[in-house]
CHARMM internal coordinates of N, CA and C (Angstrom, degrees):
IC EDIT
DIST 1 N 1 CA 1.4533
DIST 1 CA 1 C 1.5274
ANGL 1 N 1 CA 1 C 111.06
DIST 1 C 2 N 1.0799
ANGL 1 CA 1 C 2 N 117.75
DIHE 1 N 1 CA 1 C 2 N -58.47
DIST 2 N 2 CA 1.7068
ANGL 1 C 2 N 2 CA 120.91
DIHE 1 CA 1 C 2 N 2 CA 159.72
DIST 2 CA 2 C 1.1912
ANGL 2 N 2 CA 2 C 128.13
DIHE 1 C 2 N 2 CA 2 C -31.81
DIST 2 C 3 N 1.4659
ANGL 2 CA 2 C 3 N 109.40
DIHE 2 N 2 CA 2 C 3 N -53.59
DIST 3 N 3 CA 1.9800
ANGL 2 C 3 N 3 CA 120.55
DIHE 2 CA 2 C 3 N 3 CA 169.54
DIST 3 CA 3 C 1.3576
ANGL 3 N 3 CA 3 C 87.67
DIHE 2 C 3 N 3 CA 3 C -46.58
DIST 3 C 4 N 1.6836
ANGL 3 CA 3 C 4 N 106.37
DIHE 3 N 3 CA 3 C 4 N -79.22
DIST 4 N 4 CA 1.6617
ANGL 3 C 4 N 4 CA 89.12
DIHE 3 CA 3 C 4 N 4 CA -151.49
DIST 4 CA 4 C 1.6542
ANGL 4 N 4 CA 4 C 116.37
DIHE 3 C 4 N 4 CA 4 C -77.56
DIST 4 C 5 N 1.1458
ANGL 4 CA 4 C 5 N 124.10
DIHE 4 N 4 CA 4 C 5 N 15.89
DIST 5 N 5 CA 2.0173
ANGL 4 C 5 N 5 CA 101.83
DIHE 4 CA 4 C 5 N 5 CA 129.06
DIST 5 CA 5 C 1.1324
ANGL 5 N 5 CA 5 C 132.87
DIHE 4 C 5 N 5 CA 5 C -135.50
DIST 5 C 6 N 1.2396
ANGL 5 CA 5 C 6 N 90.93
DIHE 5 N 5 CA 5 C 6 N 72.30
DIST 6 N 6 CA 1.4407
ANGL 5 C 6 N 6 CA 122.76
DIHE 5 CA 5 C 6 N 6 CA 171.50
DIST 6 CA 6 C 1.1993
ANGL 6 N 6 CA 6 C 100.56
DIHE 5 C 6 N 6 CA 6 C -130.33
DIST 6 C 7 N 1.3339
ANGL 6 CA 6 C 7 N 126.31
DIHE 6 N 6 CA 6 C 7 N -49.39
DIST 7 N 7 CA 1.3496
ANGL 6 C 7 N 7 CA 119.58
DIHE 6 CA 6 C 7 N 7 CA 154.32
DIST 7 CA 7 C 1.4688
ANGL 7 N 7 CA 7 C 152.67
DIHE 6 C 7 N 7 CA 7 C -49.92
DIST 7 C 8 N 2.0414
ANGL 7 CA 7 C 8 N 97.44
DIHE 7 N 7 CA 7 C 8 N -35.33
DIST 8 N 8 CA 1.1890
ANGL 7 C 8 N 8 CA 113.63
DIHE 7 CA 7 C 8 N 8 CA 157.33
DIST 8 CA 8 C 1.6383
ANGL 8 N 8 CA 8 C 134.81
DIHE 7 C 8 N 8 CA 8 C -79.46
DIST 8 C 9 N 1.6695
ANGL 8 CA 8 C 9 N 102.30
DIHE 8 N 8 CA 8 C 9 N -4.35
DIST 9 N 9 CA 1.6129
ANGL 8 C 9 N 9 CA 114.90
DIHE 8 CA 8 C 9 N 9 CA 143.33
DIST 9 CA 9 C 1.1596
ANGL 9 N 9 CA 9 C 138.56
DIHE 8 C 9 N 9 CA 9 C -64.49
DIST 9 C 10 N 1.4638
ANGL 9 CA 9 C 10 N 104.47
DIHE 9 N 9 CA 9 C 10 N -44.24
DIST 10 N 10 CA 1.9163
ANGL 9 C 10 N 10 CA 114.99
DIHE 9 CA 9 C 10 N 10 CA 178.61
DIST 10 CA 10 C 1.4635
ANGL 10 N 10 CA 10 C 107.46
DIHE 9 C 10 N 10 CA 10 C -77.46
DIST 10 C 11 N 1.3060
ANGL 10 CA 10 C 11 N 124.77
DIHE 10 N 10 CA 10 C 11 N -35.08
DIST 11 N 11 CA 1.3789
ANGL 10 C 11 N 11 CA 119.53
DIHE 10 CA 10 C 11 N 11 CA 157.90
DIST 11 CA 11 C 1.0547
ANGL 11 N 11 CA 11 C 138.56
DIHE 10 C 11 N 11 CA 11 C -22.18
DIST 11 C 12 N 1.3966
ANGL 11 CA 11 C 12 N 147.13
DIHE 11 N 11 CA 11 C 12 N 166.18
DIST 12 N 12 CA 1.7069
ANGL 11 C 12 N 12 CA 135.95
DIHE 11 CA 11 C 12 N 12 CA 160.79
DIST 12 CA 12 C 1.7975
ANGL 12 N 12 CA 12 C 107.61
DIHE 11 C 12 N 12 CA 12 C -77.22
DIST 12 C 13 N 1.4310
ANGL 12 CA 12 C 13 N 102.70
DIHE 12 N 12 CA 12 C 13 N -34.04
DIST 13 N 13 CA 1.4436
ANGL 12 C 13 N 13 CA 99.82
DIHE 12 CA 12 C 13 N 13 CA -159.49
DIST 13 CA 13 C 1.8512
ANGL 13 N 13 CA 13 C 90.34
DIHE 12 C 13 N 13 CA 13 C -87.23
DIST 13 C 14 N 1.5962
ANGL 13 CA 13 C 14 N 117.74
DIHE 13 N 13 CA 13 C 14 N 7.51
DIST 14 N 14 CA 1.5254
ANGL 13 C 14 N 14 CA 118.34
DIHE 13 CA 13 C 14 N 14 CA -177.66
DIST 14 CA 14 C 2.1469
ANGL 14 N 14 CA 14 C 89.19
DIHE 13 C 14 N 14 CA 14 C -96.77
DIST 14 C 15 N 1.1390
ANGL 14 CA 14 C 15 N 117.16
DIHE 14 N 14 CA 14 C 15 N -15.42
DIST 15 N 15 CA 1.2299
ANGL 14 C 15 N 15 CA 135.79
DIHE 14 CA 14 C 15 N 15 CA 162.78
DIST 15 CA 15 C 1.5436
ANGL 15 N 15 CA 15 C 105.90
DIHE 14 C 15 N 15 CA 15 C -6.58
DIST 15 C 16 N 1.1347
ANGL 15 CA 15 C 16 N 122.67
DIHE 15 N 15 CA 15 C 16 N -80.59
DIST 16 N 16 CA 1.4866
ANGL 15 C 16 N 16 CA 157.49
DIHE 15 CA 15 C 16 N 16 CA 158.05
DIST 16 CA 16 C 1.3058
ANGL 16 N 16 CA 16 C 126.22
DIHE 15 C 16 N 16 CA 16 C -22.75
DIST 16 C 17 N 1.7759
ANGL 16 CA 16 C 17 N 102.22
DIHE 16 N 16 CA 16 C 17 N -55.62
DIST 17 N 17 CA 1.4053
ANGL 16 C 17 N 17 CA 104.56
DIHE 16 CA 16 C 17 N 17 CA 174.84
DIST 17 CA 17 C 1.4345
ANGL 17 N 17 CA 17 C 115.40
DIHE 16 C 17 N 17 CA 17 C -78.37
DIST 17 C 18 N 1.5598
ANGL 17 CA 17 C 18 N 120.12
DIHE 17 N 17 CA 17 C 18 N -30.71
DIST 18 N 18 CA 1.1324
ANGL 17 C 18 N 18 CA 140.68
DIHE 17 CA 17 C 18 N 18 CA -169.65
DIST 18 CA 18 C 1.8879
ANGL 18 N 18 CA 18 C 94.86
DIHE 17 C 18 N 18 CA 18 C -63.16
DIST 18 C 19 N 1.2495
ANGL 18 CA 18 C 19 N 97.23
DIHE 18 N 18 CA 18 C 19 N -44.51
DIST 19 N 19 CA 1.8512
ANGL 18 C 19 N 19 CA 90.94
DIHE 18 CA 18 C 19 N 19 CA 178.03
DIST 19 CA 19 C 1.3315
ANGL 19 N 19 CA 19 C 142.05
DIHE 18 C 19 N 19 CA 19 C -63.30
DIST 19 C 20 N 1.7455
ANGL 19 CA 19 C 20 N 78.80
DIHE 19 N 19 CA 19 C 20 N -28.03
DIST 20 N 20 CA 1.8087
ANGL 19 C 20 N 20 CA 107.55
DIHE 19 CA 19 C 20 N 20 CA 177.10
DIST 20 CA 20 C 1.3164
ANGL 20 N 20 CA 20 C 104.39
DIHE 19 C 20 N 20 CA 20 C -65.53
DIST 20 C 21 N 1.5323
ANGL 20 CA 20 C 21 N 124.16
DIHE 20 N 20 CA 20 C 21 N -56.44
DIST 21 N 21 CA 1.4131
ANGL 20 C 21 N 21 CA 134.13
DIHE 20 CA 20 C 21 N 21 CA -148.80
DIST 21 CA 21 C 1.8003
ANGL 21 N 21 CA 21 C 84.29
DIHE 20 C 21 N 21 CA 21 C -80.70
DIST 21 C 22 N 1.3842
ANGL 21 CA 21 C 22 N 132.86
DIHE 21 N 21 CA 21 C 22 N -37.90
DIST 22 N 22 CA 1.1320
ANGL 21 C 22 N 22 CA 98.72
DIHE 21 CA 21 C 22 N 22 CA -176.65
DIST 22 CA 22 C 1.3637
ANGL 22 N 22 CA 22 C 129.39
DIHE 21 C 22 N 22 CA 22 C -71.84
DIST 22 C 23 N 1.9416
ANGL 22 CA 22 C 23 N 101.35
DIHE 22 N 22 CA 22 C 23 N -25.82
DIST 23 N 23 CA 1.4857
ANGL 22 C 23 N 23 CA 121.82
DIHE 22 CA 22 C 23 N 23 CA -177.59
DIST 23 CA 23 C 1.8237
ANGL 23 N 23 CA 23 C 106.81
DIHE 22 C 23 N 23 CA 23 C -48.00
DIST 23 C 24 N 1.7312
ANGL 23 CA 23 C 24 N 102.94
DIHE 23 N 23 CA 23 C 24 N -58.34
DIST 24 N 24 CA 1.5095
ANGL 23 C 24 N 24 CA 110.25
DIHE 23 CA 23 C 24 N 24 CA 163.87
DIST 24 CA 24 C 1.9221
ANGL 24 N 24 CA 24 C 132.72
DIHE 23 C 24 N 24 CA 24 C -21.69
DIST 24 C 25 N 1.5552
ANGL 24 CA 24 C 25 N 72.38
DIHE 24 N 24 CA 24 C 25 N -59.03
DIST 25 N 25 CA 1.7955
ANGL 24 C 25 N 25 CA 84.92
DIHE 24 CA 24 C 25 N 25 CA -171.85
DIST 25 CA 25 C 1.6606
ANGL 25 N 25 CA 25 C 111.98
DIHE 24 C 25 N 25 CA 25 C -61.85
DIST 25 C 26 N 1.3944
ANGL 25 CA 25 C 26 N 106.68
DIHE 25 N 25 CA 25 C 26 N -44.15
DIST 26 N 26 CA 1.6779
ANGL 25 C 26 N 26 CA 130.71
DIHE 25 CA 25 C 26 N 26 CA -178.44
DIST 26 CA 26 C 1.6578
ANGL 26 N 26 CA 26 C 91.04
DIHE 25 C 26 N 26 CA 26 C -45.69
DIST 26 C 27 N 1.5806
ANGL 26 CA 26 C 27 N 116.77
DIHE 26 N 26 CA 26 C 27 N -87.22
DIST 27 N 27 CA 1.5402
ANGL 26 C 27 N 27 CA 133.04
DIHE 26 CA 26 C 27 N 27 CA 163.54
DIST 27 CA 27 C 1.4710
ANGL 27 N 27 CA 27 C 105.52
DIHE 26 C 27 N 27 CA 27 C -20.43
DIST 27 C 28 N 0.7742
ANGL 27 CA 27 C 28 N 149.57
DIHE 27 N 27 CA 27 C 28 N 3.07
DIST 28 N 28 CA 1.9572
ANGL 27 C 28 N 28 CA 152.17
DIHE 27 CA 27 C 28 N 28 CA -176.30
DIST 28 CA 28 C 1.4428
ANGL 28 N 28 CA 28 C 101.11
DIHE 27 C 28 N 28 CA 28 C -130.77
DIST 28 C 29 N 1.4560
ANGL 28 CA 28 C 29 N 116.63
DIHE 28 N 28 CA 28 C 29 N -60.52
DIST 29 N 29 CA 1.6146
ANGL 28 C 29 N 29 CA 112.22
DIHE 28 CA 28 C 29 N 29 CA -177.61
DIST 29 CA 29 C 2.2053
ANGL 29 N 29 CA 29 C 110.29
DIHE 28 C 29 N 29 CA 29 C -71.32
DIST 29 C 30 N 1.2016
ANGL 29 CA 29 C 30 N 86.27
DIHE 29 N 29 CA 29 C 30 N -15.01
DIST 30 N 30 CA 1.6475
ANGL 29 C 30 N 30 CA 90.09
DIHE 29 CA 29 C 30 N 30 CA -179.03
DIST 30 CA 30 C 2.1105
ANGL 30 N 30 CA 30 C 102.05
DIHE 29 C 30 N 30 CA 30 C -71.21
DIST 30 C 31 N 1.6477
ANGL 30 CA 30 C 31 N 91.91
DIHE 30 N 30 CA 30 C 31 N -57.33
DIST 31 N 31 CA 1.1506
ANGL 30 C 31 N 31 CA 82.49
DIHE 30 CA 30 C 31 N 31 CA -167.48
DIST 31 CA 31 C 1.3692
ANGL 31 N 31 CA 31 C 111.68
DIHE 30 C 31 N 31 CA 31 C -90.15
DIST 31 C 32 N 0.9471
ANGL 31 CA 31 C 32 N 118.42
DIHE 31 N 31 CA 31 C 32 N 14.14
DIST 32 N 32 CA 2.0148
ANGL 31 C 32 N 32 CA 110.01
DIHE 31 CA 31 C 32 N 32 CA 160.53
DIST 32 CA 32 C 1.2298
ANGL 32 N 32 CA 32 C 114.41
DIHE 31 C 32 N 32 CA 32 C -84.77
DIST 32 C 33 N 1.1082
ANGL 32 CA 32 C 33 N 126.69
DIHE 32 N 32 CA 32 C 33 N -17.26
DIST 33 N 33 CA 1.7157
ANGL 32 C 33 N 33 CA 128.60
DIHE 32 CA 32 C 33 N 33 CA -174.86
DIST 33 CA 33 C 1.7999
ANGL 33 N 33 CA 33 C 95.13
DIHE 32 C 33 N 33 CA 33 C -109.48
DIST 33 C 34 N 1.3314
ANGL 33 CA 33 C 34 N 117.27
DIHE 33 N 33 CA 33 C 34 N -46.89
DIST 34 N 34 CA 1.9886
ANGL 33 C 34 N 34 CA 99.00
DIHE 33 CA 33 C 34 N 34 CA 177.63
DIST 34 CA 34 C 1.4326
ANGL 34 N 34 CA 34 C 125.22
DIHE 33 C 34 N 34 CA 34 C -99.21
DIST 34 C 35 N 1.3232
ANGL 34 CA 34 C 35 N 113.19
DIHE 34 N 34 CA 34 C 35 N -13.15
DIST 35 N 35 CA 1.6377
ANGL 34 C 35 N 35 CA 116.04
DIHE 34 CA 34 C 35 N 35 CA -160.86
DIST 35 CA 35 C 1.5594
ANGL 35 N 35 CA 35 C 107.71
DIHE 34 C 35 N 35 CA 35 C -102.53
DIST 35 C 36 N 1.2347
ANGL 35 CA 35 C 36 N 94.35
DIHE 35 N 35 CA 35 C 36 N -42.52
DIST 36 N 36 CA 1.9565
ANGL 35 C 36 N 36 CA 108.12
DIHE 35 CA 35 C 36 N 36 CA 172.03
DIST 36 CA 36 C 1.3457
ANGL 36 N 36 CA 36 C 111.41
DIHE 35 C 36 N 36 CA 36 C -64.67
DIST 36 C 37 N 1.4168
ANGL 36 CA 36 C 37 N 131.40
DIHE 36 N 36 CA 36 C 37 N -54.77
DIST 37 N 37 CA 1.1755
ANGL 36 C 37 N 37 CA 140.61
DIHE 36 CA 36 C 37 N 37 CA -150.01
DIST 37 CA 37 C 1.9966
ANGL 37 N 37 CA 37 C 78.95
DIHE 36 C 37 N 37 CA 37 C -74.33
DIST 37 C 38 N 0.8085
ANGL 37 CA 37 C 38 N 108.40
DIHE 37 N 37 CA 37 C 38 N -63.37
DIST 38 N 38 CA 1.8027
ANGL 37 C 38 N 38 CA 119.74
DIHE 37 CA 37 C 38 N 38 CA -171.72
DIST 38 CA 38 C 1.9825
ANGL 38 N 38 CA 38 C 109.23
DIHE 37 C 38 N 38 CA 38 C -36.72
DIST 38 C 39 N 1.1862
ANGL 38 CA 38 C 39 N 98.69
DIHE 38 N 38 CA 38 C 39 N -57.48
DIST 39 N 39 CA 1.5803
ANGL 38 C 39 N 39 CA 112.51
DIHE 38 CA 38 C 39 N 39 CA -170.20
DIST 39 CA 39 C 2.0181
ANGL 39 N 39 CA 39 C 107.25
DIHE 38 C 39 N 39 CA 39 C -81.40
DIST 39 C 40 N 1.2279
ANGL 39 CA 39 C 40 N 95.59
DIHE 39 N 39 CA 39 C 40 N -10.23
DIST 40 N 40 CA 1.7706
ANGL 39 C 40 N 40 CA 96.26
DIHE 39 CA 39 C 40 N 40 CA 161.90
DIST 40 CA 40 C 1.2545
ANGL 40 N 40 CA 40 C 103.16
DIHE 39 C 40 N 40 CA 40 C -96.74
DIST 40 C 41 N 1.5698
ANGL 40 CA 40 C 41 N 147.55
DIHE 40 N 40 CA 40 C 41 N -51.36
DIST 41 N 41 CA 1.0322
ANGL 40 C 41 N 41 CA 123.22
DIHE 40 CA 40 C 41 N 41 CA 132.96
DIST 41 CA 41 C 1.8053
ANGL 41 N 41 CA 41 C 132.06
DIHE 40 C 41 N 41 CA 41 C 13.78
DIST 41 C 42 N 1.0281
ANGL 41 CA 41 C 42 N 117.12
DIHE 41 N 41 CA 41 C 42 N -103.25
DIST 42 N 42 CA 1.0492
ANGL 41 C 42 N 42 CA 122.87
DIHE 41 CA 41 C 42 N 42 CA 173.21
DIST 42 CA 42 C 1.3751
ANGL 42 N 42 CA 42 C 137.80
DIHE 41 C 42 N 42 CA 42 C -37.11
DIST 42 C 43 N 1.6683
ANGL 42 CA 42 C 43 N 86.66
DIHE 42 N 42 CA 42 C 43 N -55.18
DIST 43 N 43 CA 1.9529
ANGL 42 C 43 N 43 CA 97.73
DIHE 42 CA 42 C 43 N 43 CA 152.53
DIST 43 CA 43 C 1.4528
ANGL 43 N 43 CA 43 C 125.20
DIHE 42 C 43 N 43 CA 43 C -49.75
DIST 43 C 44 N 1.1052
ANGL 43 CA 43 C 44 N 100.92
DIHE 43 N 43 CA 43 C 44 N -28.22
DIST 44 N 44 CA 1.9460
ANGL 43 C 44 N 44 CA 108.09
DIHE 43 CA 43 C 44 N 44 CA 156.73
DIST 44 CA 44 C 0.6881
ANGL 44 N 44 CA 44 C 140.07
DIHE 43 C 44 N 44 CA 44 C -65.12
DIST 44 C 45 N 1.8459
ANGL 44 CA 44 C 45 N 113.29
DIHE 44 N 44 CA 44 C 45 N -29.52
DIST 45 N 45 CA 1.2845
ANGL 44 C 45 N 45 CA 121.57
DIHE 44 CA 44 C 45 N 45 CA -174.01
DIST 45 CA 45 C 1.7686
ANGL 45 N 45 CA 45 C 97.61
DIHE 44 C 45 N 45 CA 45 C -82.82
DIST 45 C 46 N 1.6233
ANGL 45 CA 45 C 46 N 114.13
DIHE 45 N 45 CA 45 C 46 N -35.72
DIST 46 N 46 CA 1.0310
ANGL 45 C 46 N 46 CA 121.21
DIHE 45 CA 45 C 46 N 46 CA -155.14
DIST 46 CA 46 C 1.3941
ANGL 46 N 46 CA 46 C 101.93
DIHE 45 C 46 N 46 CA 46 C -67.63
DIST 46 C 47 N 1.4338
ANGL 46 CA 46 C 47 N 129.25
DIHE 46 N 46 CA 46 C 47 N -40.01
DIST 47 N 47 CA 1.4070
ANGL 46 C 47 N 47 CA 148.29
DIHE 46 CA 46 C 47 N 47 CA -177.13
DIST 47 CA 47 C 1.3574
ANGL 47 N 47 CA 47 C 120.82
DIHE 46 C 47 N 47 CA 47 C -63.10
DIST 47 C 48 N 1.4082
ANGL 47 CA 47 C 48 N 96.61
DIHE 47 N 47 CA 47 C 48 N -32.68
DIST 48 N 48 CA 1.4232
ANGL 47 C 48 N 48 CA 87.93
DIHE 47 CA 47 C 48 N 48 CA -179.51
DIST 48 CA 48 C 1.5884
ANGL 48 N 48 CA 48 C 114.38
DIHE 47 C 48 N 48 CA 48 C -109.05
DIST 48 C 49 N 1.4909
ANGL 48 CA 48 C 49 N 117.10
DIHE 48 N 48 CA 48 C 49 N -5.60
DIST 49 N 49 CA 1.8291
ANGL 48 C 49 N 49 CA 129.44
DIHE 48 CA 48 C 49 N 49 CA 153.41
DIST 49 CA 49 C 1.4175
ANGL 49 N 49 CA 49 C 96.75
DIHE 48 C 49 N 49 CA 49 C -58.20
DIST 49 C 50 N 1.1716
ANGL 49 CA 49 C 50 N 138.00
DIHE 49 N 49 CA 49 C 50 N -55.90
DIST 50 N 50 CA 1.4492
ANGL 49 C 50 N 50 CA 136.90
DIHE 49 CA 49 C 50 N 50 CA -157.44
DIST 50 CA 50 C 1.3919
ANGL 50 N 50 CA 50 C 111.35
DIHE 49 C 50 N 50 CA 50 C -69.96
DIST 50 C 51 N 1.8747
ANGL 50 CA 50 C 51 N 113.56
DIHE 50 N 50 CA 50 C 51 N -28.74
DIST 51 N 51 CA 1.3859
ANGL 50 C 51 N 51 CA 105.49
DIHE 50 CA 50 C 51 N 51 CA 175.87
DIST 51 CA 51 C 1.3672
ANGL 51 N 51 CA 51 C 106.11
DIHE 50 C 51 N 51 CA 51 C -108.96
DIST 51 C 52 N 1.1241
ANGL 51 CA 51 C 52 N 154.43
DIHE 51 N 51 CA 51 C 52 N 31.21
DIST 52 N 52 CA 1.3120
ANGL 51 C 52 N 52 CA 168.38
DIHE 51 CA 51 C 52 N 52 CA 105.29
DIST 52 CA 52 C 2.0337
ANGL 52 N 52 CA 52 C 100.39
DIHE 51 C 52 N 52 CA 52 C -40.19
DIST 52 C 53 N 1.0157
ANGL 52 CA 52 C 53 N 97.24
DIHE 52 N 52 CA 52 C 53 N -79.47
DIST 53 N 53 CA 1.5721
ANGL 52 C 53 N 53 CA 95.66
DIHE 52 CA 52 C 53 N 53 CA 168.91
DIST 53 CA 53 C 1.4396
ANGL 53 N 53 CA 53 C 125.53
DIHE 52 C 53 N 53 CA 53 C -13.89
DIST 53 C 54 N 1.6675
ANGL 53 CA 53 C 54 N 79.69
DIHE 53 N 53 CA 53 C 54 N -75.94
DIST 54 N 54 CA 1.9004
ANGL 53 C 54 N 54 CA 90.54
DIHE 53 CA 53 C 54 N 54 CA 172.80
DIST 54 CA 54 C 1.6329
ANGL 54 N 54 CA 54 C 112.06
DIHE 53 C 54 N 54 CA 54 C -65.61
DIST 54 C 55 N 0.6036
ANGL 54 CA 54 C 55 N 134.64
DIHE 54 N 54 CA 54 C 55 N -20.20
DIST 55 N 55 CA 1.5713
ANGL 54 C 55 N 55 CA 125.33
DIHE 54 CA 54 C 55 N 55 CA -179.68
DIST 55 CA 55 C 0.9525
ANGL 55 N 55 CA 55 C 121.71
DIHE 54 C 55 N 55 CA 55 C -74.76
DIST 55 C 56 N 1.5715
ANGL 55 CA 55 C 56 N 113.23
DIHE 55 N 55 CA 55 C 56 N -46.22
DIST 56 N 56 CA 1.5677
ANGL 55 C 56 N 56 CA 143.33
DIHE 55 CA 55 C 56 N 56 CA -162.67
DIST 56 CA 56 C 1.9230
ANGL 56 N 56 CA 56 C 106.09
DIHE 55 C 56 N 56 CA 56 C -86.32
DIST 56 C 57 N 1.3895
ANGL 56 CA 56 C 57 N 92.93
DIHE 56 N 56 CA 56 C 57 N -31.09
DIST 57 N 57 CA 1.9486
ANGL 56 C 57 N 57 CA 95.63
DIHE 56 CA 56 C 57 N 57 CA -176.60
DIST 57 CA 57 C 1.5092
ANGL 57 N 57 CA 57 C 103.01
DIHE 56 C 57 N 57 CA 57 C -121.85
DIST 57 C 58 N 1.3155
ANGL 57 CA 57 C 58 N 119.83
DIHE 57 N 57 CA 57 C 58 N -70.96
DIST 58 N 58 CA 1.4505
ANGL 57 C 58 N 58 CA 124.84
DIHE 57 CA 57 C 58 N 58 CA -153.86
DIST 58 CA 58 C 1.4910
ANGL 58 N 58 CA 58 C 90.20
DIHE 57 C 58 N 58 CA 58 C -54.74
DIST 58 C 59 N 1.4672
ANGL 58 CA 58 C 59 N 125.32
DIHE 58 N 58 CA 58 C 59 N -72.33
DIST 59 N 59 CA 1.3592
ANGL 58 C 59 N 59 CA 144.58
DIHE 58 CA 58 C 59 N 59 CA -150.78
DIST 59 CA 59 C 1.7461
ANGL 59 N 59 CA 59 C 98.65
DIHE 58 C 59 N 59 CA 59 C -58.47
DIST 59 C 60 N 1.1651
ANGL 59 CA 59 C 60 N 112.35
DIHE 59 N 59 CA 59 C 60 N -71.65
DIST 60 N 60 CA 1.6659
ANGL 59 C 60 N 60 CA 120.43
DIHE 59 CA 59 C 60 N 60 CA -166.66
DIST 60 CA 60 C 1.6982
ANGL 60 N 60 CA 60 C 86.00
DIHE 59 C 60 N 60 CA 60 C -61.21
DIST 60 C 61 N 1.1905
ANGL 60 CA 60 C 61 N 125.75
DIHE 60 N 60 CA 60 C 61 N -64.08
DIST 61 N 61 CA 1.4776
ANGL 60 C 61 N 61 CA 114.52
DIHE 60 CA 60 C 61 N 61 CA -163.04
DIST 61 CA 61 C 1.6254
ANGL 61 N 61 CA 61 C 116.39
DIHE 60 C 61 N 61 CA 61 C -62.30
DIST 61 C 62 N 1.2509
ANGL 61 CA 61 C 62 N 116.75
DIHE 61 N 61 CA 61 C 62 N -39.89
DIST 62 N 62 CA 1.6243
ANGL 61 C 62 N 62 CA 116.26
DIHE 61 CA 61 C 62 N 62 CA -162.49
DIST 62 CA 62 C 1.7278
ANGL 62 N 62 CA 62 C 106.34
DIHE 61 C 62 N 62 CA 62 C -88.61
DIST 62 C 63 N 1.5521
ANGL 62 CA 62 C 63 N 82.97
DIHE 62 N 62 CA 62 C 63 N -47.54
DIST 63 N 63 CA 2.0200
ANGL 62 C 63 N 63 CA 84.80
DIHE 62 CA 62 C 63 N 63 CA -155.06
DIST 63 CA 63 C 1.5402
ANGL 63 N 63 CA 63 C 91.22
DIHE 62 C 63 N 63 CA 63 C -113.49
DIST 63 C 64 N 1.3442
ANGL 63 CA 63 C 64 N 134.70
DIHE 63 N 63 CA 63 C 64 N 40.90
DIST 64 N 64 CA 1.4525
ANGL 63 C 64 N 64 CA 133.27
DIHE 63 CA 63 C 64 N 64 CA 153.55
DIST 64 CA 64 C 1.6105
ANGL 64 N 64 CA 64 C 100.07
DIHE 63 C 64 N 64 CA 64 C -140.66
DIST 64 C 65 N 0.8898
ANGL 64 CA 64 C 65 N 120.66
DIHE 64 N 64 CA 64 C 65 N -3.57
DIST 65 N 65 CA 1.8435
ANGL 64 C 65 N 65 CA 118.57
DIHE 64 CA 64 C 65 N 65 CA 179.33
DIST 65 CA 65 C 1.6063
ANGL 65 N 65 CA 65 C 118.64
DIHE 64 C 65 N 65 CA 65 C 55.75
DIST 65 C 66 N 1.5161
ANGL 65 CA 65 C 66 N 105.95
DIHE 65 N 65 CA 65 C 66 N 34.07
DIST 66 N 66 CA 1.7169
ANGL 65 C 66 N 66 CA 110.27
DIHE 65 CA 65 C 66 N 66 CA 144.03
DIST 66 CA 66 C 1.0682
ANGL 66 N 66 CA 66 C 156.57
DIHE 65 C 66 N 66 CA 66 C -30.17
END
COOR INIT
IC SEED 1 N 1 CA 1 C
IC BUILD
């Protein structure tokens, strides 16, 4: 099973796959260095609005009688 794609890579008509798998890899090294770093980010922002929130409304208003 390996020979033949390994074979159907070195080929012309393996042409194709050979482009995909690099297109893939590119799409993986892109988004580990811009897309991740970005969306932890955000999850930060989101984490720390949410406990500001609670402090600022739920907490002072409900369960301290503000």
């Amino acid at each position: 099973m390996l020979n033949r794609i390994i074979k159907l890579l070195k080929s012309r008509r393996g042409d194709f796959g050979m482009s995909s798998l690099l297109g893939v890899a590119i799409a993986i090294i892109i988004a580990v260095f811009v897309v991740i770093p970005g969306i932890r980010g955000l999850s930060e922002k989101v984490i720390d609005g949410m406990n500001e929130w609670w402090d600022d409304t739920i907490e002072d208003r409900i369960f301290l009688g503000d």
